[in-house]
C-alpha positions in Angstrom: 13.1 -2.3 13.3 10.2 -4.7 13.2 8.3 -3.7 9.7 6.8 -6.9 9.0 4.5 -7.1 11.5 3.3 -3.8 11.2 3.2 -4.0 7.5 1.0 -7.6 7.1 -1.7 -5.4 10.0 -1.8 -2.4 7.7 -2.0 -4.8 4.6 -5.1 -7.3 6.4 -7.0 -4.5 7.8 -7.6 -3.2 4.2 -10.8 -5.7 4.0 -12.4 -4.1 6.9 -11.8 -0.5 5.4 -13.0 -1.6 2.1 -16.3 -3.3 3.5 -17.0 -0.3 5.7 -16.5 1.9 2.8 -18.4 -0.3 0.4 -21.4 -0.3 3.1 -21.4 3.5 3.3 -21.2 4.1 -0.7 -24.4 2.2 -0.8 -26.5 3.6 1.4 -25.8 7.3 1.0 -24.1 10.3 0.2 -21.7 12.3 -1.2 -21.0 13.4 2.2 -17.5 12.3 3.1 -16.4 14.3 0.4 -18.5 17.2 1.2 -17.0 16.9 4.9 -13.6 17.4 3.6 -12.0 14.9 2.9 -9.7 13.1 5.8 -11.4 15.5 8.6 -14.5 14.1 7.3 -13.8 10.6 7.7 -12.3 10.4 10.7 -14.9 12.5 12.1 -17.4 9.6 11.8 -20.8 11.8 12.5 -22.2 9.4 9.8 -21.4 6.8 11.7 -19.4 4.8 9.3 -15.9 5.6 7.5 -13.0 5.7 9.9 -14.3 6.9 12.9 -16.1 3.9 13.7 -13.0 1.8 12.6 -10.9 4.1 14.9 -13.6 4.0 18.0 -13.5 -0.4 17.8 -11.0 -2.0 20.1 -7.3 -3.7 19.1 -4.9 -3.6 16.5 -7.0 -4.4 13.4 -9.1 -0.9 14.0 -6.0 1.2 14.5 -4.5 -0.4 11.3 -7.5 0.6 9.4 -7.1 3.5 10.6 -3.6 4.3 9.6 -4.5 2.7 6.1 -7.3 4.5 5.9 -5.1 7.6 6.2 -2.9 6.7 3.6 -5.5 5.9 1.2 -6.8 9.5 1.6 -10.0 10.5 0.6 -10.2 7.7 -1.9 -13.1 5.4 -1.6 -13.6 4.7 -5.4 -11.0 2.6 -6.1 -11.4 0.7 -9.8 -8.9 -2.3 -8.4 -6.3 -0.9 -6.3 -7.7 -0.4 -2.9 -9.7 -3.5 -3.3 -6.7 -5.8 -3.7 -5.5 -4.7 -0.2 -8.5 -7.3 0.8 -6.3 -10.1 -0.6 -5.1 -11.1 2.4 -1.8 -9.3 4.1 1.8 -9.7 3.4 2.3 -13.3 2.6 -0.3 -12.9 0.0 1.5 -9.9 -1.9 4.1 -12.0 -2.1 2.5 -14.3 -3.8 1.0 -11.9 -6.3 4.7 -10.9 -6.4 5.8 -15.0 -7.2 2.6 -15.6 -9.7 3.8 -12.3 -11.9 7.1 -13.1 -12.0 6.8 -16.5 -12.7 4.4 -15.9 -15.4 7.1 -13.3 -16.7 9.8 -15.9 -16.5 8.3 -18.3 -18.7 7.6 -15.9 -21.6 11.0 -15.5 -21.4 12.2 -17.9 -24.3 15.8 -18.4 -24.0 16.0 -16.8 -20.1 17.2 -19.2 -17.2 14.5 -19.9 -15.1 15.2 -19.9 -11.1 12.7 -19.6 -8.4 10.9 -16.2 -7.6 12.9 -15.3 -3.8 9.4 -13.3 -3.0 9.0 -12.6 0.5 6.3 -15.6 1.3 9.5 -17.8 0.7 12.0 -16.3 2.1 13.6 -16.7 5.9 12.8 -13.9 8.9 15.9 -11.4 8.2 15.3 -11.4 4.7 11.0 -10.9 4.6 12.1 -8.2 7.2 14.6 -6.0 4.5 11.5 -6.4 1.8 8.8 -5.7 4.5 10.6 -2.4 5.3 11.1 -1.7 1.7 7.6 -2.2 1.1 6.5 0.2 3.4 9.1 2.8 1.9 6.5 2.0 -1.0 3.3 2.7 -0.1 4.2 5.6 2.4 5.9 7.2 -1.2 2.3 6.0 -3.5 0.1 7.6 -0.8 1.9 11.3 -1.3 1.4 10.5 -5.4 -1.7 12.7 -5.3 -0.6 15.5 -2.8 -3.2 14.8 -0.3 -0.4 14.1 2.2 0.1 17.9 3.8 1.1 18.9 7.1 -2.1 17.8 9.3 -2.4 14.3 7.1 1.2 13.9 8.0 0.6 14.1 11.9 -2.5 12.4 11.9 -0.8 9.6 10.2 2.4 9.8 12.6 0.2 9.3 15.3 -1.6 6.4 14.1 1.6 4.7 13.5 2.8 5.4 17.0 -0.5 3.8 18.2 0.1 0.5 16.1 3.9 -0.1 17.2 6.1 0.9 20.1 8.9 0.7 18.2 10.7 4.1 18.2 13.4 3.2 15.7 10.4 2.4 13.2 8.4 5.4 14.3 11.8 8.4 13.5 12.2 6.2 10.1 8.4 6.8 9.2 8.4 10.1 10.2 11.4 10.5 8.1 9.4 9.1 5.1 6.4 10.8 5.6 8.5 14.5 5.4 10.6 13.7 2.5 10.0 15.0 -0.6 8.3 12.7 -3.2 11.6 10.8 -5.3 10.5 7.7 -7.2 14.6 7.4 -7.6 14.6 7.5 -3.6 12.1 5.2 -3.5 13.8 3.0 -6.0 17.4 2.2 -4.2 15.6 0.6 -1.5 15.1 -2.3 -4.3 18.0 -4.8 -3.9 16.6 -7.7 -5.6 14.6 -8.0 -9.2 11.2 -10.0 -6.4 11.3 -7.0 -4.1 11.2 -4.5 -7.3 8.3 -6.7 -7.9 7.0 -6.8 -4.5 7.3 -2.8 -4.3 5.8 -2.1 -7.6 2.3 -4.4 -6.6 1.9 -2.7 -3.3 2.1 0.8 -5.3 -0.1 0.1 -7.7 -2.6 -1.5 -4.8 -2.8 2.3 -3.1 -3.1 4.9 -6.3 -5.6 5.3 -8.7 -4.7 4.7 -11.9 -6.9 7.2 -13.7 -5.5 10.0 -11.7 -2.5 11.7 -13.8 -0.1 12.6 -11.0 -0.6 8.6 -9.4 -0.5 6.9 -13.2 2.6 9.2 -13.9 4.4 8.4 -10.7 3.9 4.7 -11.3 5.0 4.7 -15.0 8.5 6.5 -13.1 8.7 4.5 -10.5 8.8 0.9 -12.7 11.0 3.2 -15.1 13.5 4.1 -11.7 13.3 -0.1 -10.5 14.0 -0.9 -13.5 10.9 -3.2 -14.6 10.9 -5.0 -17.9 7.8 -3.7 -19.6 6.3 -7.3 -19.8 6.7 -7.6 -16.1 5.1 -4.6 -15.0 1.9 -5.5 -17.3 2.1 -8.7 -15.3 2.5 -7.6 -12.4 -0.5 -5.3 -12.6 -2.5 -7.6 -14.3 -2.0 -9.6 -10.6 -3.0 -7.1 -8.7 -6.7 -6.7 -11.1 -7.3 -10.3 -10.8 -7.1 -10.3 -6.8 -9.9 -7.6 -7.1 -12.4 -9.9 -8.8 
């Protein structure tokens, strides 16, 4: 599979859907909510959200699109959405290297060794954390439920849009259909950097406030086995690329 590519378009296209969002929050309207939610933005009758993201030409659009999906009806992000604007894969990677690093040296009597994040690391390897990445955020968008049955063919379809890659497309509809397991989600870590690396991205797509999302992260460091001062760092990371 090729995940990496796909993975840094869903990850840069996040600042377009956050400016298009911002732009529509300020100048009306409860009305993407009223129009229900996913329907409602993809509809685009108010000439913003995703359906003008979806009508624009190349990959960016269609990657907002599919990110849009994931992020649901969710435009009132505190930090998390906003982070997504930090810049693609190569820069969650170095959120990743910045948290552990800061970790490492608070560490008092702990060896210290270079953070492997994915920025630094050869092709075959950023390829085994890309695709665990995207194991993550496809898990942290069904956090809230909003993923049902339409949700989970609208998003299929996006995806089959972005690549042709039909290997990738059966694993993420395999994904999309399984039942929400942090544990499941948690196996695909191999390495303490891609724990990190798939902690960051979650905590980028749920909101925090929202008891089913804030529980499911609080499992999900608990199943990748997070020290409790790296997961403060690591979501401290993520609040500081929002500012």
């Amino acid at each position: 599979m090729n995940t990496r590519g796909l993975l840094d378009q869903l990850l840069k296209s996040g600042q377009d859907l956050l400016q298009n969002q911002a732009k529509k929050s300020s100048t009306n309207t409860p009305s993407a909510s009223a129009a229900g939610g996913l329907g409602g933005l993809l509809g685009g009758s108010n000439g913003g959200g995703l359906g003008s993201l979806l009508s624009g030409a190349g990959g960016g659009a269609l990657a907002a699109g599919a990110m849009g999906l994931l992020l649901g009806n969710k435009n009132a992000r505190k930090f998390g959405g906003k982070a997504l604007a930090y810049g693609g894969l190569a820069a969650l990677g170095v959120l990743a290297y910045k948290a552990y690093g800061n970790w490492q040296a608070q560490q008092n009597n702990a060896p210290q060794s270079e953070p492997q994040t994915l920025d630094r690391l050869p092709e075959q390897q950023a390829e085994l954390h890309s695709q665990a990445i995207l194991k993550a955020l496809v898990a942290a968008a069904k956090a809230d439920g909003h993923v049902d049955e339409r949700e989970r063919n609208l998003i299929e379809g996006e995806f089959v849009k972005l690549t042709p890659d039909q290997e990738l497309q059966h694993w993420l509809h395999a994904e999309l259909n399984k039942p929400l397991d942090p544990a499941d989600v948690a196996r695909a870590a191999s390495t303490p950097e891609m724990a990190a690396e798939m902690y960051i991205a979650s905590v980028m797509l749920v909101d925090e406030e929202h008891f089913m999302e804030r529980a499911y992260l609080d499992e999900l460091a608990r199943q990748l086995k997070l020290d409790p001062g790296l997961k403060t760092e690591l979501e401290l990371q993520v609040r500081q690329a929002s500012v």
